[in-house]
Kinemage of the C-alpha trace (Angstrom):
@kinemage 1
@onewidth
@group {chain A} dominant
@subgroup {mainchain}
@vectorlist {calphas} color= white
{ca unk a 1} P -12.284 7.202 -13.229
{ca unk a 2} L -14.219 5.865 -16.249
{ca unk a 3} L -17.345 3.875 -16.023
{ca unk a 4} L -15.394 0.862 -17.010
{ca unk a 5} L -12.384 -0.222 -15.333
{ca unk a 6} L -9.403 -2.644 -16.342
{ca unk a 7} L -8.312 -3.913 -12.705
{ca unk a 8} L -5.182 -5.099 -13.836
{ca unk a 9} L -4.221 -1.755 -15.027
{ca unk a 10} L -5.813 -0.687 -11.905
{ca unk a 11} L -3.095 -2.400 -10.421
{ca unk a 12} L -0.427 -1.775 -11.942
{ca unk a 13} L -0.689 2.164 -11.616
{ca unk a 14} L -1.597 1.568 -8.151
{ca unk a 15} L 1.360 -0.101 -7.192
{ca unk a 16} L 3.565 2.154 -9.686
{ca unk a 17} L 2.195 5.500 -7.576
{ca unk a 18} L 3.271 3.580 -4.315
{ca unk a 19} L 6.645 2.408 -5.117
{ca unk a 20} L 7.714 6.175 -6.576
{ca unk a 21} L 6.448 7.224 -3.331
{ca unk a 22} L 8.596 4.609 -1.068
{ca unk a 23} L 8.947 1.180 -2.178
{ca unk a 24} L 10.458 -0.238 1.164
{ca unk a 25} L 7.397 1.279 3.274
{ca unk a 26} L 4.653 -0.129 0.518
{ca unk a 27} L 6.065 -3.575 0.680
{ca unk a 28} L 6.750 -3.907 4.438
{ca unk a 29} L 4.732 -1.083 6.156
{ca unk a 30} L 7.091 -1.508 9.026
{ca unk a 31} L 5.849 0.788 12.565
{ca unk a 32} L 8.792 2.574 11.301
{ca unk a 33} L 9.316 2.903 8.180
{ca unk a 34} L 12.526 3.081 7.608
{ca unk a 35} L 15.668 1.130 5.980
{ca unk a 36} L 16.653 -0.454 9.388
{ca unk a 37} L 13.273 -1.626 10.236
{ca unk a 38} L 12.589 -3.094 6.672
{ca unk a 39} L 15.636 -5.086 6.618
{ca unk a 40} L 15.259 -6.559 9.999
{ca unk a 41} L 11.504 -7.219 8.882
{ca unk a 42} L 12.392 -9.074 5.506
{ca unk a 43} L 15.020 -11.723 7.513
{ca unk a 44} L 12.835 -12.472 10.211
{ca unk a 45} L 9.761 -12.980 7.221
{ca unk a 46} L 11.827 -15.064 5.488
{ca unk a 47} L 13.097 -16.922 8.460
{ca unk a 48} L 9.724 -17.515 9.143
{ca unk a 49} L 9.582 -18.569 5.203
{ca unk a 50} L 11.991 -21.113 5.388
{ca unk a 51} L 11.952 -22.509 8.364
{ca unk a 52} L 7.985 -23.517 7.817
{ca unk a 53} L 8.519 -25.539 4.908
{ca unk a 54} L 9.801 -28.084 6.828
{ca unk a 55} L 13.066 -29.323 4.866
{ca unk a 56} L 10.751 -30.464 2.319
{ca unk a 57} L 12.749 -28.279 -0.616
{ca unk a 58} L 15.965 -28.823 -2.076
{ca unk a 59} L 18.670 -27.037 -2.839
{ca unk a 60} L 17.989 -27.670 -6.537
{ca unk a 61} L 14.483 -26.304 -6.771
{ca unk a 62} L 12.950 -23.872 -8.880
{ca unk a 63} L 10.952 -21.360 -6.773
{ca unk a 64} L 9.187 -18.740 -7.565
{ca unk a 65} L 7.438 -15.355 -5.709
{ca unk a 66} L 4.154 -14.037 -6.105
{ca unk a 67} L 3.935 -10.249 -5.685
{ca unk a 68} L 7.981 -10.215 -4.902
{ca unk a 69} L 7.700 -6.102 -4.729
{ca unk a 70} L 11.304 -5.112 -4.712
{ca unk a 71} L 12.646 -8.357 -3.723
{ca unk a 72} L 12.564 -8.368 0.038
{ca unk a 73} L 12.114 -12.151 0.909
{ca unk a 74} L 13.503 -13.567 -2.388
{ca unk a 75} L 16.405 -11.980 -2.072
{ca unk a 76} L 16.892 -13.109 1.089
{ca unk a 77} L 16.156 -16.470 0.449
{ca unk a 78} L 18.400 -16.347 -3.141
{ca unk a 79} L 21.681 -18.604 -2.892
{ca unk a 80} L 19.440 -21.334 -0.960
{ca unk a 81} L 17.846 -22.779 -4.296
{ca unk a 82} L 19.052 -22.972 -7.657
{ca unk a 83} L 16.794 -20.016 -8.998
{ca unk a 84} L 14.324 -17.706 -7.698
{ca unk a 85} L 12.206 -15.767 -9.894
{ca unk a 86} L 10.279 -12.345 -8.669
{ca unk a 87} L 6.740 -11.150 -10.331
{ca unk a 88} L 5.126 -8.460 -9.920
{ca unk a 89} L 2.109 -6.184 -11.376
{ca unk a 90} L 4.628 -3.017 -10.594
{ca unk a 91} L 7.283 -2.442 -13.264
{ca unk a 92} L 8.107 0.179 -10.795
{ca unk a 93} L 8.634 -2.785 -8.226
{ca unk a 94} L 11.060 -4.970 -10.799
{ca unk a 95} L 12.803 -2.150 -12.161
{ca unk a 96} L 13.883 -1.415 -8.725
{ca unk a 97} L 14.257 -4.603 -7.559
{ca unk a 98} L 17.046 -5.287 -10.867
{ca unk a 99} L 18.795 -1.986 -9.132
{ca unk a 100} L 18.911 -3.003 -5.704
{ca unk a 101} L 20.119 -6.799 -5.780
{ca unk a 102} L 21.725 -6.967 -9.171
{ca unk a 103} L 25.084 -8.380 -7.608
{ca unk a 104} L 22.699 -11.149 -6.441
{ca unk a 105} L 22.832 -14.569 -8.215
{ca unk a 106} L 20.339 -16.919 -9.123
{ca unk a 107} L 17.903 -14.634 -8.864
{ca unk a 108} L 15.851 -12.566 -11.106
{ca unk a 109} L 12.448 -10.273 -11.313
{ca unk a 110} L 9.969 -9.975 -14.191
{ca unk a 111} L 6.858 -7.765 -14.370
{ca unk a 112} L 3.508 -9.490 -15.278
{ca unk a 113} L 0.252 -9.243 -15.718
{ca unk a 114} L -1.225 -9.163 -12.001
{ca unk a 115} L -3.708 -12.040 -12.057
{ca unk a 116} L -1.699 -14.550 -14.428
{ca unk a 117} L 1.495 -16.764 -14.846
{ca unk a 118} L 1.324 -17.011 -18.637
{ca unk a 119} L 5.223 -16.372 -18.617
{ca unk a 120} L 5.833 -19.802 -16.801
{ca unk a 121} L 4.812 -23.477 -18.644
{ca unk a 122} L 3.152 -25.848 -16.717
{ca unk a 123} L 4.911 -27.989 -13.626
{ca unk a 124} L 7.972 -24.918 -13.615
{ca unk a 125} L 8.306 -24.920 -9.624
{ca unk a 126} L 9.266 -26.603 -6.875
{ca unk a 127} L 7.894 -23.947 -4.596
{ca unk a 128} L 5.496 -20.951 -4.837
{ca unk a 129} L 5.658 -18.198 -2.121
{ca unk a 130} L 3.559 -15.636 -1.682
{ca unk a 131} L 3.609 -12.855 1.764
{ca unk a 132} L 0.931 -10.012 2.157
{ca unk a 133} L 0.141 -10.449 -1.182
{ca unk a 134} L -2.830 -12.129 -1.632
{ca unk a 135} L -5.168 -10.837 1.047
{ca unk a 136} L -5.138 -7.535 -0.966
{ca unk a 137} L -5.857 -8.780 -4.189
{ca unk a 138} L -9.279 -8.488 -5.558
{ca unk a 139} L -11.545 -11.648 -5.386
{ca unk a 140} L -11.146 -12.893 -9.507
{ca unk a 141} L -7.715 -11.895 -9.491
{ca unk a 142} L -6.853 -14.191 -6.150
{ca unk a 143} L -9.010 -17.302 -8.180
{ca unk a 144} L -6.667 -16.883 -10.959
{ca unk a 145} L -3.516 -16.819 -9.528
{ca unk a 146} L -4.642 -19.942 -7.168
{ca unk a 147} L -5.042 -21.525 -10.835
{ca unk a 148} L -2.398 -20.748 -12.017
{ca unk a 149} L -0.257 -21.244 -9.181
{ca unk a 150} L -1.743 -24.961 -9.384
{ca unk a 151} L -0.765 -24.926 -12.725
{ca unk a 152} L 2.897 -23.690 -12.565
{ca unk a 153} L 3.961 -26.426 -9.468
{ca unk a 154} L 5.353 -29.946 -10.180
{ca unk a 155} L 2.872 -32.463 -9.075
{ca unk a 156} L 4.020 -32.330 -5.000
{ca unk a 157} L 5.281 -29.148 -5.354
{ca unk a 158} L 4.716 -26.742 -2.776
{ca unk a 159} L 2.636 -22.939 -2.313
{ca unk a 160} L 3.439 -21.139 0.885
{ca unk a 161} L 1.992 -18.364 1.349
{ca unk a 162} L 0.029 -15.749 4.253
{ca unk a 163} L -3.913 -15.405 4.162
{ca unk a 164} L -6.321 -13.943 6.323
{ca unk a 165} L -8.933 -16.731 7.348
{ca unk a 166} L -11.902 -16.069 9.766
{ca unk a 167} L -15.170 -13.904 10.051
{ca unk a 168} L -15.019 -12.283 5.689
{ca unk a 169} L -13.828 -8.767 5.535
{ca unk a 170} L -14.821 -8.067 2.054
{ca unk a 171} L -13.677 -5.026 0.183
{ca unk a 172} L -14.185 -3.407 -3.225
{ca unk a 173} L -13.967 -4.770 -6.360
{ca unk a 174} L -11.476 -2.569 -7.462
{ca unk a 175} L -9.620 -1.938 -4.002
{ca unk a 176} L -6.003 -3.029 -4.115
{ca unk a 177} L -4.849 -2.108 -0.353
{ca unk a 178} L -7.426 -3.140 1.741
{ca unk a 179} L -6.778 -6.956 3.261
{ca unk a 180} L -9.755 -9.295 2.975
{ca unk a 181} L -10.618 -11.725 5.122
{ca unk a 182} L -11.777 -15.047 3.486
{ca unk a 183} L -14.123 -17.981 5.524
{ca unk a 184} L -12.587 -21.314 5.497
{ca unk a 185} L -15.133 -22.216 3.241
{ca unk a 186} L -14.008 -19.946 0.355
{ca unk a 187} L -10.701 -20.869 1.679
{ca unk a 188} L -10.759 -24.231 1.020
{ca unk a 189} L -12.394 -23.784 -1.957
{ca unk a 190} L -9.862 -21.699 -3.798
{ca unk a 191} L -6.844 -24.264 -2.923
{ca unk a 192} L -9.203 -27.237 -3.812
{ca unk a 193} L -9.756 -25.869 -7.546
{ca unk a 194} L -6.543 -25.153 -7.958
{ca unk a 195} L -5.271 -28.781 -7.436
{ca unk a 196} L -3.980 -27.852 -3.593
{ca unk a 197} L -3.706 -29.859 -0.208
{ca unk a 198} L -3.605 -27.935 2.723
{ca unk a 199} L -1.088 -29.571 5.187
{ca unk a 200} L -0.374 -27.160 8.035
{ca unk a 201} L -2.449 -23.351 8.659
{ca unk a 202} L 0.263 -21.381 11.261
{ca unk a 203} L -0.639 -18.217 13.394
{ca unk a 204} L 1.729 -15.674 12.539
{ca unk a 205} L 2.956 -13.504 16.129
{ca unk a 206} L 0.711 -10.516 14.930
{ca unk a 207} L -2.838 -9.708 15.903
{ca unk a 208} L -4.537 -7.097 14.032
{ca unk a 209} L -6.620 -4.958 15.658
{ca unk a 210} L -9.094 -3.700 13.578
{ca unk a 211} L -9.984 -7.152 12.280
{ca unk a 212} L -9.383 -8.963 15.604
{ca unk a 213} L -7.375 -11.880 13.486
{ca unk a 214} L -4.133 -13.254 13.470
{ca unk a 215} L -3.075 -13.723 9.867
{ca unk a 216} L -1.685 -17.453 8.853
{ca unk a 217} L 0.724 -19.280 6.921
{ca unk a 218} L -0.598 -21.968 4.814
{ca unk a 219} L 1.582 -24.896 3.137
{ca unk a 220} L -0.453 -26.217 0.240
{ca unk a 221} L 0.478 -29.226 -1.651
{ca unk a 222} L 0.058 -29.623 -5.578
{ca unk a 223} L -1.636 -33.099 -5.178
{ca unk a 224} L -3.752 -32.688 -8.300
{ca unk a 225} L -4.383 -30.823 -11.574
{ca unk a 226} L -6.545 -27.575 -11.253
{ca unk a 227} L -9.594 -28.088 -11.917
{ca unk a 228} L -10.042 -25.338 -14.744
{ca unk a 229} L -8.233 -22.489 -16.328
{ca unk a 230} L -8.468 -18.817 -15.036
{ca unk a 231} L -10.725 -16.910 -17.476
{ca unk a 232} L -10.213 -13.358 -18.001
{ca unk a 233} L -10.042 -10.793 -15.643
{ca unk a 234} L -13.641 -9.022 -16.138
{ca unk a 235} L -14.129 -5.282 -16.908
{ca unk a 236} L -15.920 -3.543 -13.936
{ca unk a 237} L -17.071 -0.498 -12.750
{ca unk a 238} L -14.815 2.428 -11.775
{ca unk a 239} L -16.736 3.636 -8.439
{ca unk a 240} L -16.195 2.769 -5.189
{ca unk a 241} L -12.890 3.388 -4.204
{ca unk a 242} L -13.820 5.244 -0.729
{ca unk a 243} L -12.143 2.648 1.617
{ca unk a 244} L -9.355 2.137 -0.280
{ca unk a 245} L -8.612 5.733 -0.731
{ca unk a 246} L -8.754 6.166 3.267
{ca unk a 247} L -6.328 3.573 4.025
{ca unk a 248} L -3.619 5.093 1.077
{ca unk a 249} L -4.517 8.533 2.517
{ca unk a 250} L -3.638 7.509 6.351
{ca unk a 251} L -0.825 5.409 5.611
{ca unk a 252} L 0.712 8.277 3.649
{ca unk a 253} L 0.005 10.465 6.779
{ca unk a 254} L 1.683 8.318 8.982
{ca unk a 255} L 4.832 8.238 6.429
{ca unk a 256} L 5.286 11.977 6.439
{ca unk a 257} L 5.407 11.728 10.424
{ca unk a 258} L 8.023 9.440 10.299
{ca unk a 259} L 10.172 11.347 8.188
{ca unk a 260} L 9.595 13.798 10.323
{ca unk a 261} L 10.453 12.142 13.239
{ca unk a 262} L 13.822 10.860 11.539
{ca unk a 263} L 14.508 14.373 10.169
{ca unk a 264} L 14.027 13.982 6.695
{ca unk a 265} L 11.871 17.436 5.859
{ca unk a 266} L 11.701 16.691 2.279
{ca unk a 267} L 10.942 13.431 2.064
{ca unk a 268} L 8.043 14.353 4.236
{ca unk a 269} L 7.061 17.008 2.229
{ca unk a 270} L 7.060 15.109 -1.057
{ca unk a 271} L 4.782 11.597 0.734
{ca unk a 272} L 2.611 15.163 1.504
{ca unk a 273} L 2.578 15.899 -1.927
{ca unk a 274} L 1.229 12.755 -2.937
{ca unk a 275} L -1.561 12.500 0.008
{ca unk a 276} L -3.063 15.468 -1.563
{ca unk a 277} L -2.722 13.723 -5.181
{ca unk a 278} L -4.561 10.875 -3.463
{ca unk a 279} L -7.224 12.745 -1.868
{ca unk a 280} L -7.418 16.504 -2.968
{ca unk a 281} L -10.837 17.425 -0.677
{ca unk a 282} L -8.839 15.681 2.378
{ca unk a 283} L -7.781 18.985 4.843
{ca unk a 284} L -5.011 17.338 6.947
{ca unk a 285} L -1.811 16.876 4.654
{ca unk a 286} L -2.297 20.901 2.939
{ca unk a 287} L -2.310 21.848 6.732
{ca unk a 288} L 0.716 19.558 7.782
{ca unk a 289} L 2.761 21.075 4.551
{ca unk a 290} L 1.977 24.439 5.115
{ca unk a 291} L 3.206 24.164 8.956
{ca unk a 292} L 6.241 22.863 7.139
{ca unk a 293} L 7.182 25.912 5.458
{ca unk a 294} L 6.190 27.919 7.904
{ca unk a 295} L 9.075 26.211 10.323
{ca unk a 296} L 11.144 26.251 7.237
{ca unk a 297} L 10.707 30.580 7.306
{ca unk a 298} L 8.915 29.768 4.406
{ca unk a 299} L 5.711 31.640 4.753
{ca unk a 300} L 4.892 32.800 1.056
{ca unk a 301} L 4.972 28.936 0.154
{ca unk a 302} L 3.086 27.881 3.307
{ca unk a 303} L 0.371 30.694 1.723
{ca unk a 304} L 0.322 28.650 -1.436
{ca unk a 305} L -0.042 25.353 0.085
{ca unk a 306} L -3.397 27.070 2.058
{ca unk a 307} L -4.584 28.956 -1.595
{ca unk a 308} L -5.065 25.272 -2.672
{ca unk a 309} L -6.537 24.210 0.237
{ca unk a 310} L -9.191 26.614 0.418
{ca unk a 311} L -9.970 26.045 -3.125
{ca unk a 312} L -9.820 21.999 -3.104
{ca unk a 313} L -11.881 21.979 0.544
{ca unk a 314} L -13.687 25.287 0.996
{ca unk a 315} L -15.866 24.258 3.776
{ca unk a 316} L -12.542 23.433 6.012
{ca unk a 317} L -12.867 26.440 8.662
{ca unk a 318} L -9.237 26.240 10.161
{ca unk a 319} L -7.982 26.666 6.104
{ca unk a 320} L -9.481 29.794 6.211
{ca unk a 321} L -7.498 30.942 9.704
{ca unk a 322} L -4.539 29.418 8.874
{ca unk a 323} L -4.835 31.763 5.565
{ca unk a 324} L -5.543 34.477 7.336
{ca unk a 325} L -2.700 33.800 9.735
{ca unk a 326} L -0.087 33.240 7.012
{ca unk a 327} L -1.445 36.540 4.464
{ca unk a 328} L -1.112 38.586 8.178
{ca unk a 329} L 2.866 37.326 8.374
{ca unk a 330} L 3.461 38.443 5.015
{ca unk a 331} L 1.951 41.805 4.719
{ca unk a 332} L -1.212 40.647 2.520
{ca unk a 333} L -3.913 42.545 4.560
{ca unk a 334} L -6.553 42.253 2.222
{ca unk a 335} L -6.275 38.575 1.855
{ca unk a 336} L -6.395 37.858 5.402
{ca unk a 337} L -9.790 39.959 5.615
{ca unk a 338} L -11.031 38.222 2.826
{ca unk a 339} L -9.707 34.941 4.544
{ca unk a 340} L -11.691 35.850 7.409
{ca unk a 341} L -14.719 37.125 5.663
{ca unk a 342} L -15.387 33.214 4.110
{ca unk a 343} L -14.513 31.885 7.943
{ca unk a 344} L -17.194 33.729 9.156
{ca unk a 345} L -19.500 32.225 6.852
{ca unk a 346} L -18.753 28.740 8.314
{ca unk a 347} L -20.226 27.326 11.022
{ca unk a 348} L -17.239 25.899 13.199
{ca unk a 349} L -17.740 24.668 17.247
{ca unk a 350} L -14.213 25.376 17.629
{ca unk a 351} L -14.051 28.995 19.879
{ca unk a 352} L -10.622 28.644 19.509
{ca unk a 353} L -11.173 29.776 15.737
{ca unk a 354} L -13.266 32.501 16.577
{ca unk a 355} L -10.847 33.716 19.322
{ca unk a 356} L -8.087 33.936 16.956
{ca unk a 357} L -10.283 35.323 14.020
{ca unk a 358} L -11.238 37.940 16.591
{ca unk a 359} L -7.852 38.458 17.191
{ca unk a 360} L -6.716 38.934 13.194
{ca unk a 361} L -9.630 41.137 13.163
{ca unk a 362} L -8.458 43.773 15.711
{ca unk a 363} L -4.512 43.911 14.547
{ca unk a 364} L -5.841 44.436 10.441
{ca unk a 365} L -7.752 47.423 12.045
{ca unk a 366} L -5.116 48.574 14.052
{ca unk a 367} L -6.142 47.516 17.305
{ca unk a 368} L -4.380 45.150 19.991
């Protein structure tokens, strides 16, 4: 990355990558991941939605929803209000969103800036809704949208939306994936400036473990004008993306298992693809590919998959035996020696490697 970084471009290619990779799994991360579990996941969420506003919107509202993704609580919740409108940073998101509930009506999705409503005039909702949107959004970009969501709302109009309040979990300026965990000072501070009331904070039935939270729903009443305009988004460095790039990496790893666990080969292959594109010097997804090929009788391409490994993460000892392994199967003597030659220069605690290297070492020399 450059030295200096626009974060709402940031975003927006972030986003983009994830949705070509599986928009259902990005927006709803369901254990998983799959159609089934996505659509039973969006009508409980926006069960959950409706049923803790309380009756306090009509039928005749405006509503709109923050970080809609491909659609999967507004268009669940279309039909119930006279419009809902969809934004999103992802074009990706909209355009498939359009696809997948164009026979819906009253409803449509628009691709925007990522930390602005400029698109909407002042007092244009009813109701704002926002769900596992915000937590991920970098700390300037979730002040402006709290602005501007203040902005966009009739005077007791309503935001709804799910947050992460407790001990701070802070993240990276330019992290889009990892959640962040506000204090209810900084809490009620960002629904304060933007004009807001909080009237009810709900535990949702989920407990994360790594944080040791439940996250909430909040219903937040326009009661005032914000108390300023967002400014612009500031330029910012382009380091530091090492946590962020861990979480993509895993929950890409934990994709391809699913496919495989549902059948789908190539799908799994191609969310392996883009773990590698995510983190080239990472060992694990090269290894899971190659194995793929290899039950596919595809051992020339599995040999491919290890090439790049060993040149992308030279120092990772079972690359070199599973190269060594693969250039046996196909005949390729002197790459497996070679293969075993760099092993050797490894230090590995594993005497499982050195078994097997043994092993490869005795059958190239004709030995048992």
């Amino acid at each position: 990355m450059s030295d200096s970084m626009d974060i709402q471009r940031k975003m927006r290619e972030d986003w983009d990558r994830r949705a070509r990779v599986d928009p259902r799994y990005w927006v709803a991360a369901t254990t998983e991941a799959d159609e089934a579990s996505y659509e039973l996941s969006a009508e409980a969420d926006a069960a959950a939605l409706l049923d803790g506003l309380r009756g306090r919107i009509g039928a005749q509202a405006r509503v709109l929803d923050l970080g809609c993704g491909i659609g999967r609580l507004s268009a669940q919740i279309a039909g119930r209000f006279a419009m809902v409108v969809g934004v999103d940073v992802s074009p990706a998101m909209i355009e498939a969103a359009r696809v997948m509930h164009a026979d819906r009506a009253g409803l449509r999705f628009e691709a925007n800036s990522g930390s602005d409503l400029a698109d909407f005039p002042d007092a244009d909702f009813d109701l704002v809704f926002s769900y596992s949107v915000l937590p991920h959004l970098p700390k300037d970009v979730l002040e402006s949208y709290f602005l501007e969501v203040g902005r966009v709302l009739k005077p007791g109009g309503w935001f709804r939306y799910q947050f992460w309040v407790g001990e701070p979990h802070e993240a990276s300026e330019n992290d889009t994936l990892t959640i962040r965990v506000y204090d209810r000072e900084a809490f009620d501070r960002l629904n304060a400036d933007a004009g807001l009331t909080v009237r009810e904070v709900e535990n949702i039935d989920y407990f994360d473990p790594v944080l040791k939270l439940h996250p909430v729903w909040v219903n937040a009443e326009r009661t005032s004008a914000p108390v300023r305009r967002p400014t612009a988004i500031a330029q910012r460095s382009g380091s530091d993306a090492g946590e962020e790039q861990e979480l993509e990496y895993g929950l890409l790893l934990y994709l391809a298992v699913k496919h495989d666990e549902h059948g789908n080969v190539p799908e799994a292959e191609r969310v392996l693809e883009q773990c590698i594109a995510v983190a080239p010097t990472r060992p694990e997804a090269y290894i899971q590919w190659a194995r793929h090929r290899l039950d596919m009788d595809d051992v020339p391409g599995g040999l491919k998959i290890l090439e790049s490994l060993n040149d992308n993460v030279p120092d990772c000892a079972p690359g070199w035996l599973y190269r060594a392994q693969f250039a046996e199967a196909v005949g390729e003597k002197a790459v497996a020696a070679m293969a075993l030659d760099r092993l050797a220069t490894l230090r590995s605690p594993d005497p499982n490697l050195r078994r097997e290297s043994q092993a490869i070492r005795r059958r190239l020399r004709g030995g048992r």
